[in-house]
C-alpha positions as CSV (number, residue, x, y, z in Angstrom):
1,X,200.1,208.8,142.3
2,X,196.6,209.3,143.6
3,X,195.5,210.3,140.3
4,X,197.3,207.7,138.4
5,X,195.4,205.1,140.9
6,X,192.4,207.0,140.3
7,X,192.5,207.0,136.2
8,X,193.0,203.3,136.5
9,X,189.9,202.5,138.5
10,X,187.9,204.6,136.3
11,X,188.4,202.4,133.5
12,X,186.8,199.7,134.9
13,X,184.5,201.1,138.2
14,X,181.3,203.4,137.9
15,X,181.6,207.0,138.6
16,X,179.3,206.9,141.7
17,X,181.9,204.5,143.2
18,X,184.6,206.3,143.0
19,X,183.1,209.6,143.9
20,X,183.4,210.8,147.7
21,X,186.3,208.7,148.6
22,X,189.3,211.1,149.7
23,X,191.5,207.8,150.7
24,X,192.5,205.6,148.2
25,X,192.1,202.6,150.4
26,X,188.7,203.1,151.1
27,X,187.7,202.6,147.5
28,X,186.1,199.5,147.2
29,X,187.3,198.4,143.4
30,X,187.3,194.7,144.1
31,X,183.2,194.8,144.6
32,X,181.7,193.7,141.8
33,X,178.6,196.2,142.3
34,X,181.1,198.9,141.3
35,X,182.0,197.7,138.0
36,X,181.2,198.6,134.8
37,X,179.5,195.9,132.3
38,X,181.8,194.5,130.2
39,X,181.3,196.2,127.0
40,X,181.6,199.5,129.1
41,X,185.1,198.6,129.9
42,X,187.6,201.4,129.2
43,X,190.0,199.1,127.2
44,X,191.3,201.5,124.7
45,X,189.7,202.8,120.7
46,X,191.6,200.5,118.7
47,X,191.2,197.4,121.3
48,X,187.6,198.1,121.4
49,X,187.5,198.6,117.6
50,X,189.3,195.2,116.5
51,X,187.1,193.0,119.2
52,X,183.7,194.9,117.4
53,X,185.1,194.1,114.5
54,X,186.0,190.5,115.0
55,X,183.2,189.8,116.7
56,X,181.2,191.0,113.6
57,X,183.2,189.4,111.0
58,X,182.5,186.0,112.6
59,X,186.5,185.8,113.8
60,X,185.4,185.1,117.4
61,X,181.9,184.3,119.2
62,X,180.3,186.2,121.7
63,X,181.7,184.1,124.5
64,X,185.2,185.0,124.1
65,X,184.2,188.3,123.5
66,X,182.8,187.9,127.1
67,X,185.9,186.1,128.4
68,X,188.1,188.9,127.0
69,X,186.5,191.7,128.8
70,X,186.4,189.5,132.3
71,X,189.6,188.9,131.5
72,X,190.8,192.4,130.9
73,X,188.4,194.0,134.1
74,X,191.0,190.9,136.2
75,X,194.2,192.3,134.9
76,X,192.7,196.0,135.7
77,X,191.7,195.4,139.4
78,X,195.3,193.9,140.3
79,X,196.9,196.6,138.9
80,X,195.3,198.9,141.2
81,X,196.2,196.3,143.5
82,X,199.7,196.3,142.7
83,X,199.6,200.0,142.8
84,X,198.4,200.2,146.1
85,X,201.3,198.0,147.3
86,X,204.2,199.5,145.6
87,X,203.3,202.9,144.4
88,X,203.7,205.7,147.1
89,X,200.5,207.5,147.8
């Protein structure tokens, strides 16, 4: 599971963060210092492609392009969260 937790914070966290840290709970994924900009975000090709390409065809503004991605970097941090609860390490 350590390199399922791992996979997940590198979606979302810089590399630099995550580097150097042999226990899981010493990774400090909740500080906003360690997180990528927004349009960094691993969120996935396709997800990536349709928000690029409705933000270009006028379907959505860049504010809720914004919103999306703080959105989506919240869902990522408490799934590591919930992964550090539930999943054993």
């Amino acid at each position: 599971m350590t390199s399922f937790i791992r996979k997940l914070c590198a979606k979302f966290m810089v590399p630099t963060a995550l580097q150097g840290h042999q226990e899981l709970h010493d990774i400090t994924f909740k500080e906003k210092s360690n997180h990528l900009p927004g349009r960094k975000l691993n969120i996935g090709f396709t997800t990536r492609a349709k928000l690029n390409r409705l933000l270009d065809g006028g379907d959505i503004t860049p504010r809720q392009t914004e919103t999306f991605n703080k959105d989506a970097l919240a869902f990522l941090i408490k799934a590591v969260e919930y992964a550090l609860q539930k999943l054993p390490v």
